[in-house]
Structures are given as structure tokens and as C-alpha cells.
C-alpha atoms as a printed R data frame, in Angstrom:
    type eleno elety resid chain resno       x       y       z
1   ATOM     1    CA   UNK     A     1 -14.897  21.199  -4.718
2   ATOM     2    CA   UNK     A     2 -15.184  19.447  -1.249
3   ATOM     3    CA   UNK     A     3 -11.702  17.899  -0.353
4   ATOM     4    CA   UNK     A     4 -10.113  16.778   3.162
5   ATOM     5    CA   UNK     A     5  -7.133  18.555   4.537
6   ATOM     6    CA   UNK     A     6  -4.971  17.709   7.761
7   ATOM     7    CA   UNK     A     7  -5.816  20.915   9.740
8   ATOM     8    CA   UNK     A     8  -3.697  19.746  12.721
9   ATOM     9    CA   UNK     A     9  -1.791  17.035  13.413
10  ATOM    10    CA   UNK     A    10  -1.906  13.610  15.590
11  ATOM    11    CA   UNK     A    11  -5.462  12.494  16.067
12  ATOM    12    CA   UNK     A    12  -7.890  11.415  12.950
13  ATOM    13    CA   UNK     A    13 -10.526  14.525  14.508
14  ATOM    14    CA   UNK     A    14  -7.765  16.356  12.930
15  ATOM    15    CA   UNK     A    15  -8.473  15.992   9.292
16  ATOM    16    CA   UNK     A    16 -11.865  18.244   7.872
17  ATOM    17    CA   UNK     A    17 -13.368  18.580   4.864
18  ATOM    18    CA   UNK     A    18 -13.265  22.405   3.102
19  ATOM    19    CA   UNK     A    19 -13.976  23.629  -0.068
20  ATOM    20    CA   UNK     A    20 -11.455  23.898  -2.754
21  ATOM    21    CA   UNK     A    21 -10.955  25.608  -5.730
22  ATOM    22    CA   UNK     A    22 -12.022  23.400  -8.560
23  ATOM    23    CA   UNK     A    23  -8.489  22.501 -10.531
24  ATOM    24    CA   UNK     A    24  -8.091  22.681 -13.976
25  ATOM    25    CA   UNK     A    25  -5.767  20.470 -15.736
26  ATOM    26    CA   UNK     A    26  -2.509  22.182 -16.900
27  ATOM    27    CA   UNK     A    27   0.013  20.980 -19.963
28  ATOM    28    CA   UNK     A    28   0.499  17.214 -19.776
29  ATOM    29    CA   UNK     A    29  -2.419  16.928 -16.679
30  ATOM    30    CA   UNK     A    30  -5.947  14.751 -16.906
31  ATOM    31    CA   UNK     A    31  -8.435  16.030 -15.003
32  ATOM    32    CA   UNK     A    32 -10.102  12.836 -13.186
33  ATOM    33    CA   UNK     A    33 -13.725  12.924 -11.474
34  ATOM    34    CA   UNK     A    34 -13.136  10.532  -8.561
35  ATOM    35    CA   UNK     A    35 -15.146   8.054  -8.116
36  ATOM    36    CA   UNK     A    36 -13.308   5.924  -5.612
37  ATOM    37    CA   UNK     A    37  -9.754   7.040  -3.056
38  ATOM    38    CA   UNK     A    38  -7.907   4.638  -1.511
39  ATOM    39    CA   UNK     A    39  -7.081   4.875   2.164
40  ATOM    40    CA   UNK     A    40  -3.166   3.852   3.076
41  ATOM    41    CA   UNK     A    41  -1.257   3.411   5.424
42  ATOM    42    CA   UNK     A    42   1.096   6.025   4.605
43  ATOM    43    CA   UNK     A    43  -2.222   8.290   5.198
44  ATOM    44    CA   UNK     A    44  -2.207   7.914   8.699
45  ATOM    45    CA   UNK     A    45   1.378   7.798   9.383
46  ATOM    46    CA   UNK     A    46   1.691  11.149   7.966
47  ATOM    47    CA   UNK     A    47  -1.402  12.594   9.170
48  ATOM    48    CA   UNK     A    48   0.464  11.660  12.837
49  ATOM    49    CA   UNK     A    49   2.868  14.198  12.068
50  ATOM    50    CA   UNK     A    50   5.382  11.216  12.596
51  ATOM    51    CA   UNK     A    51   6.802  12.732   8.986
52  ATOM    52    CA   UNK     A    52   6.857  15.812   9.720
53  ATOM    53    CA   UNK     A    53  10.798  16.361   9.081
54  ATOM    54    CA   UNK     A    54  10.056  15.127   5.310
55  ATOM    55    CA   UNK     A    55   8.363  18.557   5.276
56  ATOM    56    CA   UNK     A    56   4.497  18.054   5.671
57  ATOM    57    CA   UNK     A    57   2.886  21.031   6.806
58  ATOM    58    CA   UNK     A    58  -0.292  21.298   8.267
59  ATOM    59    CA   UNK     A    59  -3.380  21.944   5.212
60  ATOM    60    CA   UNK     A    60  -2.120  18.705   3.324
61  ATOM    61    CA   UNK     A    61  -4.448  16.795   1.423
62  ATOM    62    CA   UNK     A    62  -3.745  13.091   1.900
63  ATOM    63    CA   UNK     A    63  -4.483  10.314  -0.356
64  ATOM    64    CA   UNK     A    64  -1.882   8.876  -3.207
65  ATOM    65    CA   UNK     A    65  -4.188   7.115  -5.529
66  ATOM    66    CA   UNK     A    66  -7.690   7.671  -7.348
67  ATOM    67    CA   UNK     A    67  -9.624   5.957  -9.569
68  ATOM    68    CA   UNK     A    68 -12.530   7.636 -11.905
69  ATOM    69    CA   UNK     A    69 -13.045   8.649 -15.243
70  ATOM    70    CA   UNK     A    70 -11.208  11.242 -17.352
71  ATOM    71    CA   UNK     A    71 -13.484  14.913 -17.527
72  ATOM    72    CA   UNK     A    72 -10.869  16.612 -19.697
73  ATOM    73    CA   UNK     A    73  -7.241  16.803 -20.507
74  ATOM    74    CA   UNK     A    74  -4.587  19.796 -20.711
75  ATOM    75    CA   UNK     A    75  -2.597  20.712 -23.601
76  ATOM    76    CA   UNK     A    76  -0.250  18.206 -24.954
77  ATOM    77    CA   UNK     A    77  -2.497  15.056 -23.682
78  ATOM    78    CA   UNK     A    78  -3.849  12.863 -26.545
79  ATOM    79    CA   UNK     A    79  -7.725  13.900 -26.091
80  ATOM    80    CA   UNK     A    80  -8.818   9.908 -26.514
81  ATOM    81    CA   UNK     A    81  -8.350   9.935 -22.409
82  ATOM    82    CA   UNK     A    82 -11.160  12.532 -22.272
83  ATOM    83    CA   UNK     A    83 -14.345   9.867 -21.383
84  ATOM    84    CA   UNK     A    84 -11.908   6.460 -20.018
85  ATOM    85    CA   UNK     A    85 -11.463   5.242 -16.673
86  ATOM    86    CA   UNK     A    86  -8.844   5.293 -15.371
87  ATOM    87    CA   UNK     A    87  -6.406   4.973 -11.920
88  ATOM    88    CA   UNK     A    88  -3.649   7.352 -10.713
89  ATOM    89    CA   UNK     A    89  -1.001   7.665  -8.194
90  ATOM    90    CA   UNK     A    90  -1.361  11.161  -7.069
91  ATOM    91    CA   UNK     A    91   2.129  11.018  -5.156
92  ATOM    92    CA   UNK     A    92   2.235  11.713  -1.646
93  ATOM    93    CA   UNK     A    93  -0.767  13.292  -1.373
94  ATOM    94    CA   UNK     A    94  -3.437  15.267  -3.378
95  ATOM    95    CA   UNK     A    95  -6.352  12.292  -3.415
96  ATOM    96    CA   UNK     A    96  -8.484  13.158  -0.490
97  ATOM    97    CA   UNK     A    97 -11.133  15.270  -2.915
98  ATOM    98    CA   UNK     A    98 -13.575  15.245  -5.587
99  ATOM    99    CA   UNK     A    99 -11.573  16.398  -8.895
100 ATOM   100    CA   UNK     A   100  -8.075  15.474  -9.163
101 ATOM   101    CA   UNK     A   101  -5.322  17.003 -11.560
102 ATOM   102    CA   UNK     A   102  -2.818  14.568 -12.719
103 ATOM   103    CA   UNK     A   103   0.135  14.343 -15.062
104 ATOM   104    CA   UNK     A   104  -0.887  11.322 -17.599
105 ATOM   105    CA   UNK     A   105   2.530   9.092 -17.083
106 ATOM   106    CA   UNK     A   106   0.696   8.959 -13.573
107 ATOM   107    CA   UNK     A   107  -2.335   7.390 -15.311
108 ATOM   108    CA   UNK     A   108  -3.011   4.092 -16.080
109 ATOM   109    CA   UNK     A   109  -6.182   2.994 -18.187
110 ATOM   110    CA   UNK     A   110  -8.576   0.334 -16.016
111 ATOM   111    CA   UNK     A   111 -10.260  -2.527 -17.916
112 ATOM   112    CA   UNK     A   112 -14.254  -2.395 -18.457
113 ATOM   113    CA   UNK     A   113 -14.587  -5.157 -15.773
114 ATOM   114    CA   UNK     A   114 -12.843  -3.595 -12.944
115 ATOM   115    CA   UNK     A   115 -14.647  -1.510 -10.359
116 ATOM   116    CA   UNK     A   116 -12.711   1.746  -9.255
117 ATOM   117    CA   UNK     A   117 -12.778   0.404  -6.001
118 ATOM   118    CA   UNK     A   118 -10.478  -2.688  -6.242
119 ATOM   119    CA   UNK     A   119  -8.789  -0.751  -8.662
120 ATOM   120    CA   UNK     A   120  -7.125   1.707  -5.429
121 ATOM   121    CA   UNK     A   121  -7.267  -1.248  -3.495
122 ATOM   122    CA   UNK     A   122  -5.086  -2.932  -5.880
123 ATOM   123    CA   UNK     A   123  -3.154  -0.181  -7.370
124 ATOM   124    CA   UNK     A   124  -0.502   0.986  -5.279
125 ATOM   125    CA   UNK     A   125  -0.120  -1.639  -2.802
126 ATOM   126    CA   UNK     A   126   0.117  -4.535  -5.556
127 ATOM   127    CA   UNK     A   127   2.735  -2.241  -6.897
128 ATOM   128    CA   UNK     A   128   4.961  -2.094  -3.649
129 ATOM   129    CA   UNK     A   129   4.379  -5.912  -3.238
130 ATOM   130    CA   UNK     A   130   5.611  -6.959  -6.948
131 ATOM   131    CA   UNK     A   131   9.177  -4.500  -6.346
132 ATOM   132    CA   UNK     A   132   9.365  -5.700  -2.667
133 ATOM   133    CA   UNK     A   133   9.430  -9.597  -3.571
134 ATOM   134    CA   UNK     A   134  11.547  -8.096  -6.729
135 ATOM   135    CA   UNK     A   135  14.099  -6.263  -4.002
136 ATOM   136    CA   UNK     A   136  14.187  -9.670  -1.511
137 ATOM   137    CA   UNK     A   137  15.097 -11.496  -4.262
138 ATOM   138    CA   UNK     A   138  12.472 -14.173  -4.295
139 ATOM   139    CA   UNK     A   139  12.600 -17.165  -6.546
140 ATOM   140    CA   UNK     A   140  10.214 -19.957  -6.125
141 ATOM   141    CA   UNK     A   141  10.551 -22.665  -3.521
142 ATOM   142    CA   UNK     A   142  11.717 -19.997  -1.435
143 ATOM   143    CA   UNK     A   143   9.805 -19.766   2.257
144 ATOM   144    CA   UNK     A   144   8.114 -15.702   2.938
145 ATOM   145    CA   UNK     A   145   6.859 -14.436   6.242
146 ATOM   146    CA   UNK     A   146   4.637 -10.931   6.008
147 ATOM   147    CA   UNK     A   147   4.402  -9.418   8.932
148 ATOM   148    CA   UNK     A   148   1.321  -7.163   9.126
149 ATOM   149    CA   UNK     A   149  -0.570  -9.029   6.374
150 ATOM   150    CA   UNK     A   150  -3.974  -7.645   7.115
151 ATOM   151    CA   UNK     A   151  -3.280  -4.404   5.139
152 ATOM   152    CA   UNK     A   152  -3.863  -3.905   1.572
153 ATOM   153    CA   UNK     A   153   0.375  -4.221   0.627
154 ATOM   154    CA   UNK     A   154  -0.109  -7.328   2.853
155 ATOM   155    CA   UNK     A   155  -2.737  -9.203   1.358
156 ATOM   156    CA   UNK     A   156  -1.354  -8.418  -2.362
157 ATOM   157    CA   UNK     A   157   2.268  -9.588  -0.888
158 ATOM   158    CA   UNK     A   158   0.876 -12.869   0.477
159 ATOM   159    CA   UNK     A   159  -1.084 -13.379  -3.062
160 ATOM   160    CA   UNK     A   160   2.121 -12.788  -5.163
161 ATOM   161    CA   UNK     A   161   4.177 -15.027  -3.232
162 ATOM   162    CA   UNK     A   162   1.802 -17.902  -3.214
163 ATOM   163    CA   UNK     A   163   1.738 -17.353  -7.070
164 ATOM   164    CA   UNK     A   164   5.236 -17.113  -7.196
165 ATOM   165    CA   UNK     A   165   5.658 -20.739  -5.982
166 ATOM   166    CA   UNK     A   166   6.751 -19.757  -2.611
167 ATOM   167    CA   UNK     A   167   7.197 -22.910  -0.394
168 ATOM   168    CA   UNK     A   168   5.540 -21.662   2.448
169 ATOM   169    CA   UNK     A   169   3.576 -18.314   2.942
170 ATOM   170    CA   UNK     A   170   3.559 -17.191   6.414
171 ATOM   171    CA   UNK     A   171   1.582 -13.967   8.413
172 ATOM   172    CA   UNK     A   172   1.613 -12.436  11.236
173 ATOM   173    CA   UNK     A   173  -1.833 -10.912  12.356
174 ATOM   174    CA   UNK     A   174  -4.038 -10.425  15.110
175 ATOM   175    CA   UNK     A   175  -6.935 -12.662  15.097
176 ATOM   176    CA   UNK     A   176  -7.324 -16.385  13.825
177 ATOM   177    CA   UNK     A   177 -10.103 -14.828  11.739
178 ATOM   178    CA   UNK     A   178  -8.169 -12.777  10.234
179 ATOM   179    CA   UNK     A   179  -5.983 -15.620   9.699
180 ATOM   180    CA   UNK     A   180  -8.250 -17.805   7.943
181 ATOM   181    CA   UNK     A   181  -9.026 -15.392   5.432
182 ATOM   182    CA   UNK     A   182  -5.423 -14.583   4.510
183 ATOM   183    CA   UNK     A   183  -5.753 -18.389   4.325
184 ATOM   184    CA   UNK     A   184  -8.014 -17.716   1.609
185 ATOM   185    CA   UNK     A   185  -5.719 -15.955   0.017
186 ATOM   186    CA   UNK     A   186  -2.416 -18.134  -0.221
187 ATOM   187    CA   UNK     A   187  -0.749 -18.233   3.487
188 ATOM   188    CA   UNK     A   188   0.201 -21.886   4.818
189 ATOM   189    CA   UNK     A   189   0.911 -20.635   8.088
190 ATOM   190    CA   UNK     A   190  -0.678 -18.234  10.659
191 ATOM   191    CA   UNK     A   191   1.407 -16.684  13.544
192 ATOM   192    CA   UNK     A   192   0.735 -13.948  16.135
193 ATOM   193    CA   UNK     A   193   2.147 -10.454  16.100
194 ATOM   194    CA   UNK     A   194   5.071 -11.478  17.704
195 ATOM   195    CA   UNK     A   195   5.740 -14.035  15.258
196 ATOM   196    CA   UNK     A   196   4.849 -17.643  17.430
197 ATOM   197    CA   UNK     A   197   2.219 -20.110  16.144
198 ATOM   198    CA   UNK     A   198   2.667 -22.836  13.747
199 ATOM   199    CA   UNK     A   199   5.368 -22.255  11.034
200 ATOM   200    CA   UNK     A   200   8.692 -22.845   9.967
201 ATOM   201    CA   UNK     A   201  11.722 -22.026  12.133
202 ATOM   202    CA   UNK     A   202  13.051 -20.045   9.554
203 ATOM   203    CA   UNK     A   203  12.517 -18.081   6.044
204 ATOM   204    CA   UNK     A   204  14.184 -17.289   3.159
205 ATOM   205    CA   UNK     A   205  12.233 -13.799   2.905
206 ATOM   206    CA   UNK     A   206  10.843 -11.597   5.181
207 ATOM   207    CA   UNK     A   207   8.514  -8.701   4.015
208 ATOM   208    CA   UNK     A   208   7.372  -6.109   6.685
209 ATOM   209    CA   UNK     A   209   5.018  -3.731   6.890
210 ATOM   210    CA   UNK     A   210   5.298  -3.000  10.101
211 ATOM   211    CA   UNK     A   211   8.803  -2.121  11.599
212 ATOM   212    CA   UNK     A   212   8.887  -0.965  14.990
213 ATOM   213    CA   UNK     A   213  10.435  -1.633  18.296
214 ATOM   214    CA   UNK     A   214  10.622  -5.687  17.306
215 ATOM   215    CA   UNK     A   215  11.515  -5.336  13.797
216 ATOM   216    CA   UNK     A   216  14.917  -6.918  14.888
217 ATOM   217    CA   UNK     A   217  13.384 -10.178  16.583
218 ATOM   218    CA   UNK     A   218  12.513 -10.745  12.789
219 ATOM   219    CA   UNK     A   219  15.600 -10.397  11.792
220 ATOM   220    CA   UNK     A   220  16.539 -13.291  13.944
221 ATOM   221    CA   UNK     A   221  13.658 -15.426  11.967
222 ATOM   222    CA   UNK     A   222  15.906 -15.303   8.699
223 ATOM   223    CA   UNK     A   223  17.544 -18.343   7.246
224 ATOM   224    CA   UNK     A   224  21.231 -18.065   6.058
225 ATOM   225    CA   UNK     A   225  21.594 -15.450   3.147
226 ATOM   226    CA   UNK     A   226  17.611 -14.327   3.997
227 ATOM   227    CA   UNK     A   227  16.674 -10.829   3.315
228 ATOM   228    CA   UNK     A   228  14.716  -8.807   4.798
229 ATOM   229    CA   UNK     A   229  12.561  -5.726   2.954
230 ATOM   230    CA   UNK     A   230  10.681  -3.187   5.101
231 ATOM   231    CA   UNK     A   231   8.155  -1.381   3.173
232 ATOM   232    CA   UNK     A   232   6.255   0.536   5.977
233 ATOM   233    CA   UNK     A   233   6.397   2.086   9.055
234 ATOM   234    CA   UNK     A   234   3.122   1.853  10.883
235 ATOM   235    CA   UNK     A   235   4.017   0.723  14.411
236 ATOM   236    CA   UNK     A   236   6.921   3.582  13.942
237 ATOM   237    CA   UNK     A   237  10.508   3.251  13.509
238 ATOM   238    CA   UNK     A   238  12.861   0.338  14.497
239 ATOM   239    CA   UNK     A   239  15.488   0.463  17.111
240 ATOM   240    CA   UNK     A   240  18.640   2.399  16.437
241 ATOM   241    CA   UNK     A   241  20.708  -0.504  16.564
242 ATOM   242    CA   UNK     A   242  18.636  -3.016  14.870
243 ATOM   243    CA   UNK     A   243  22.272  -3.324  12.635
244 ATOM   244    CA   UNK     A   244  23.508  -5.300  15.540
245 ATOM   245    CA   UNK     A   245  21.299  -8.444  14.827
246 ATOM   246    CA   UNK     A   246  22.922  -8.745  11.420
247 ATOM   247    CA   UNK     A   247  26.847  -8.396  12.845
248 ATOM   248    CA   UNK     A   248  25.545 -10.892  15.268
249 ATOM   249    CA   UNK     A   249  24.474 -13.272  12.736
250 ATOM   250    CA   UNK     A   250  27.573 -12.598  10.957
251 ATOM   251    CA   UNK     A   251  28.173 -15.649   9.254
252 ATOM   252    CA   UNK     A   252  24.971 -16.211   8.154
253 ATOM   253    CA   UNK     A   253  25.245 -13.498   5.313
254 ATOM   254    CA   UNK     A   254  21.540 -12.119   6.676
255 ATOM   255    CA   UNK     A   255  20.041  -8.558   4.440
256 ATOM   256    CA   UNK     A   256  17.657  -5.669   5.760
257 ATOM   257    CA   UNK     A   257  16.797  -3.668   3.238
258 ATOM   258    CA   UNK     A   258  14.590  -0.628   2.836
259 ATOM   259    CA   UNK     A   259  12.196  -0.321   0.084
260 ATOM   260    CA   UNK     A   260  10.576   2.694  -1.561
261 ATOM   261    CA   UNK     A   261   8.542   2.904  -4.335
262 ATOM   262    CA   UNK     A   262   9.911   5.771  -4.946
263 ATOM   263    CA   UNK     A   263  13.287   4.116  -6.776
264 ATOM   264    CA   UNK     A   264  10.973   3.005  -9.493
265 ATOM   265    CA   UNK     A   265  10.841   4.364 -12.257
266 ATOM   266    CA   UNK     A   266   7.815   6.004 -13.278
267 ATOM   267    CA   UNK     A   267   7.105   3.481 -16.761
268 ATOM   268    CA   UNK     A   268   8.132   0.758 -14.651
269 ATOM   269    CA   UNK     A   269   5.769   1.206 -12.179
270 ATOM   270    CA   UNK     A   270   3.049   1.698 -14.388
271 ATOM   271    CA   UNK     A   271   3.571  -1.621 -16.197
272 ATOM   272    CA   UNK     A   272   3.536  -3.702 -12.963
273 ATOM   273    CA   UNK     A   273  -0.124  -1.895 -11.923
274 ATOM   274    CA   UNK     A   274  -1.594  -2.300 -15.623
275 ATOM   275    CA   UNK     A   275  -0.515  -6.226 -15.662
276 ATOM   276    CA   UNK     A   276  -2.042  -6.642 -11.821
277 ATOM   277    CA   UNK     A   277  -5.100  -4.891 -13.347
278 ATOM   278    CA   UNK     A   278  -5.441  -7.262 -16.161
279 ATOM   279    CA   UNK     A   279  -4.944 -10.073 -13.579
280 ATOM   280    CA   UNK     A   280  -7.836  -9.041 -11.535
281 ATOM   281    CA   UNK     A   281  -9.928  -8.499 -14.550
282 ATOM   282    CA   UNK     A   282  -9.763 -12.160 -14.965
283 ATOM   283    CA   UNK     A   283 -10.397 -13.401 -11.498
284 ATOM   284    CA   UNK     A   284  -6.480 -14.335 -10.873
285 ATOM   285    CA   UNK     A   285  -5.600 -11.632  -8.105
286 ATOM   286    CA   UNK     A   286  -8.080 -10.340  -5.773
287 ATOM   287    CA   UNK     A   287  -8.590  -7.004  -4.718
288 ATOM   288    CA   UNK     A   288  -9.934  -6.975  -0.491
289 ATOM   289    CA   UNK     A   289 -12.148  -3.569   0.482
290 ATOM   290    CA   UNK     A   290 -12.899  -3.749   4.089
291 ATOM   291    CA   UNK     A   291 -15.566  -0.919   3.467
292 ATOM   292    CA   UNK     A   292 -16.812   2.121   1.337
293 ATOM   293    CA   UNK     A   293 -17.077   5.206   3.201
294 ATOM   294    CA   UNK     A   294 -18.278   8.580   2.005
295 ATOM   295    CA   UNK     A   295 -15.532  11.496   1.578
296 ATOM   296    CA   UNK     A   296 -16.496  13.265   4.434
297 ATOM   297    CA   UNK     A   297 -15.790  10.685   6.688
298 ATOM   298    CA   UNK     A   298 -12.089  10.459   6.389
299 ATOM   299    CA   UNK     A   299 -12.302  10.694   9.913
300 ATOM   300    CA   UNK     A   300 -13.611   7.635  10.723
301 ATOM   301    CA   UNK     A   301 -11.824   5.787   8.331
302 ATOM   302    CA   UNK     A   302  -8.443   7.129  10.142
303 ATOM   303    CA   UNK     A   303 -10.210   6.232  13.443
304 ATOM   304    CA   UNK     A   304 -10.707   2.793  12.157
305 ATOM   305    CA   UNK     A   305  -7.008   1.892  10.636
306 ATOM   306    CA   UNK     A   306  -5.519   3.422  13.912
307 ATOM   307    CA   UNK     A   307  -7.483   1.412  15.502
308 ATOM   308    CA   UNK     A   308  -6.415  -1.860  13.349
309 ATOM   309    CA   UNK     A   309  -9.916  -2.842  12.696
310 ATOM   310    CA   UNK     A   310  -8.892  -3.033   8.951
311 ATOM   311    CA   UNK     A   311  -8.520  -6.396   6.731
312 ATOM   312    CA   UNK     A   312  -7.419  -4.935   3.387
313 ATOM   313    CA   UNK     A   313  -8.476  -1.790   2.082
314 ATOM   314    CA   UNK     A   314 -10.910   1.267   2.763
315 ATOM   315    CA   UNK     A   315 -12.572   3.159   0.196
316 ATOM   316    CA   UNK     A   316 -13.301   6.821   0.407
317 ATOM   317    CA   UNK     A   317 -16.205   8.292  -2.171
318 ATOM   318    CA   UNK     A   318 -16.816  11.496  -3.363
């Protein structure tokens, strides 16, 4: 089975596709054949070796969702999954390949209408959107700003809130192209990466995706009792003392928060990505794939989100 393994770390040319046992699923396991593996994010970060203390070793197979159709199932699995499609959340890695062995509370059923492309370009990042919103605390007729809304956990963030009733929708990106197409998809107000352009002078709810060295300056954007949820860490980690913009805004009762899907509980998680399924099924969310690339170039795709050329989602296929 071909699959694509981090042989060194840093630079995309370090990932390479090598031939892999073909699994075989084990008590409580479906084995999927993949038809369609979502690119992240949290790919590239860790193929930087910027995780490397979280214990990532060198000969890790990115990739934390699928989507396919069910070839067989272990012992202990109802056999009626043998023949559906199907996503799954392969945890932190384990999706780069072309048969993929996963336990079934991982698995969530796809409706007949739903490609298996927007279903990984849907899956995990409409996940982390719903709980993010869920961990700021957003009600309707509150303002959001997400920074970094090009990405896939952007564009289902900005789509959630406008549903939500938010009273403004606000992004930071990096082109007024890019803006107009986030537009498109629920934001009222397009700013630059810094922040500046034409919205309000302050929000109820921040959501970032991007952290980093100005993480704080955001901070500064929140209204009194605002919160702020970062859910990502592509432009690295934010200043040591970012903590001092909130004692500094003392009386304004401001919240930074870090989110991880992680803190979800399995069934939970599962619900929120079956409902967002059924939504898309019926034309009410909208699932963004920047581009469908064969397996064995992973590197490329790497080369192209390190790059930032990508609006939404890319789409690796066996």
C-alpha cells in the first residue's frame, strides 16, 4: 500500500511516498479504502518539526481525516458498515495512504449526496469551528473577527457565525480576492493581516487560527468581557507575555483561551460532524476545496499551504 511518511523534518521535499504493509482491521476497527484525505494545517505544522517535543518522530504518516467507503470490518463491528461511505478522524496522523484502519466511534456515515471530498473538507475543521464559537461563548448579535479565514477551520468559522446571527463577521486575509469570496460566504467586513481595513473598532469574539508574534495586538481588538479562542498555530507560537495585554486591560474583564479538539468527547464530536454533514447535503453549509491532488504529491500540496496560496481546503487522492 503506497502511503506518505515525514522522512525528515522542516521542508515539504521532506515527506515521500513508500510502500506499506497493507493493514488489516483489528477488534472494533473498519478498514476504509480512501478515496479522498484532507490536507490541514496541523499537517504542516508538524511536518516542521515545530511539535517535535509532543513526541513526533521522524517516519510519521500525516493526515487526521479520510473519507471512502468501508472494505471490511474487525471483530465486534456490526458488518452493515462493510459497503457504506463513510468519514473518519484518524487522530493525529495515520491518513496520508491508501487503506486506513480505524476504530468505528471514529467513523461517521456520509449521506448519498456528499462527495468524499467536501466531506474532509468539512469534517474536522467544521468540527473545531462549532466547539470554538461553543468555547467563546457566542450568542447572536454578538460581533466575530477570524483571523486567518482563508483556511478550511476559517471559512467553516465565518459560515457558522453568520448563521449564528452574528452582528458582524469580520476576516483577516491577504488579498481583496480572497476577501470577496469569504464575502460569499457570510463576512461583513474585510481587513488585512494585521487587522486594519473597514470594520468595527471592536468585537465581542475573536477566533484565531493563526497566533504568532501579534496574537496580542488582537487581544487589544476585544470589547469589554470579549474572548478570545486560539485554535491553531500556523504562524508559530505567541509571545511569552501575551498575558500582559489582559492585566493591562484589567477592567475590561477580556478572555484568551486555548482550544483543542481534543477536550471533546469522542460522541460529541461525532454528532457536531454528522449534523454539518446533513447541512451540506442540503445546500446550507458549504464545503471550499482549493484543489485535488494525487497522493503522491503531498509534496506540493505542503509547498503550496506553506506558501499560503490556499483558500479552503486541499484534497489528496489515492
Amino acid at each position: 500500500m503506497r502511503a506518505v511518511e515525514i522522512r525528515k523534518f522542516g521542508a515539504p521535499e521532506g515527506l515521500a511516498v513508500v510502500d506499506l504493509p497493507s493493514p488489516v482491521p483489528a477488534a472494533g476497527e473498519v478498514l476504509i479504502d480512501v478515496e479522498a484525505i484532507g490536507v490541514g494545517g496541523v499537517d504542516t505544522v508538524i511536518r516542521s518539526g515545530a511539535l517535535g517535543g509532543f513526541g513526533f518522530r521522524e517516519g510519521f504518516v500525516p493526515g487526521n481525516e479520510v473519507a471512502g467507503t468501508v472494505a471490511s470490518v474487525g471483530d465486534g463491528v456490526d458488518p452493515s458498515w462493510a459497503g457504506r461511505r463513510v468519514w473518519a478522524f484518524t487522530g493525529e496522523g495515520g491518513g496520508y495512504v491508501e487503506r486506513a484502519t480505524i476504530p468505528v466511534e471514529k467513523v461517521v456515515p456520509l449521506p448519498g449526496n456528499l462527495p468524499a471530498d467536501a466531506a474532509v473538507a468539512i469534517g474536522t475543521s467544521g468540527m473545531v469551528a462549532h466547539f470554538a464559537l461553543a468555547r467563546a461563548h457566542f450568542t447572536a448579535g454578538e460581533s466575530v473577527l477570524v483571523r486567518g479565514a482563508a483556511g478550511s477551520i476559517g471559512i467553516m468559522t465565518v459560515q457558522l457565525a453568520a448563521a449564528g446571527g452574528a452582528s458582524a463577521v469580520a476576516v483577516t486575509t491577504s488579498s481583496a480576492e480572497r476577501g470577496e469570496r469569504l464575502r460569499e460566504l457570510g463576512a461583513t467586513h474585510v481587513l488585512d493581516r494585521s487587522g486594519d481595513g473597514d470594520g468595527p473598532a471592536g468585537y465581542d469574539v475573536v477566533i484565531d487560527i493563526v497566533s504568532g508574534v501579534d496574537m496580542p495586538s488582537f487581544v487589544d481588538r476585544l470589547e469589554p468581557n470579549g474572548r478570545l479562542v486560539t485554535v491553531g498555530v500556523v504562524a508559530g507560537m505567541p509571545p511569552a507575555d501575551f498575558g500582559a495585554k489582559l492585566l493591562a486591560s484589567f477592567r475590561k474583564s477580556l478572555s484568551v483561551a486555548a482550544f483543542s479538539a481534543d477536550s471533546i468527547p469522542e460522541a460529541d464530536r461525532r454528532a457536531v460532524t454528522a449534523a454539518q454533514f446533513g447541512t451540506a447535503a442540503r445546500g446550507e453549509l458549504r464545503s471550499v476545496v482549493h484543489e485535488l491532488l494525487p497522493l503522491e504529491k503531498a509534496v506540493l500540496a505542503h509547498r503550496k499551504m506553506d506558501d499560503g496560496e490556499v483558500f479552503g481546503r486541499i484534497v489528496l487522492t489515492p
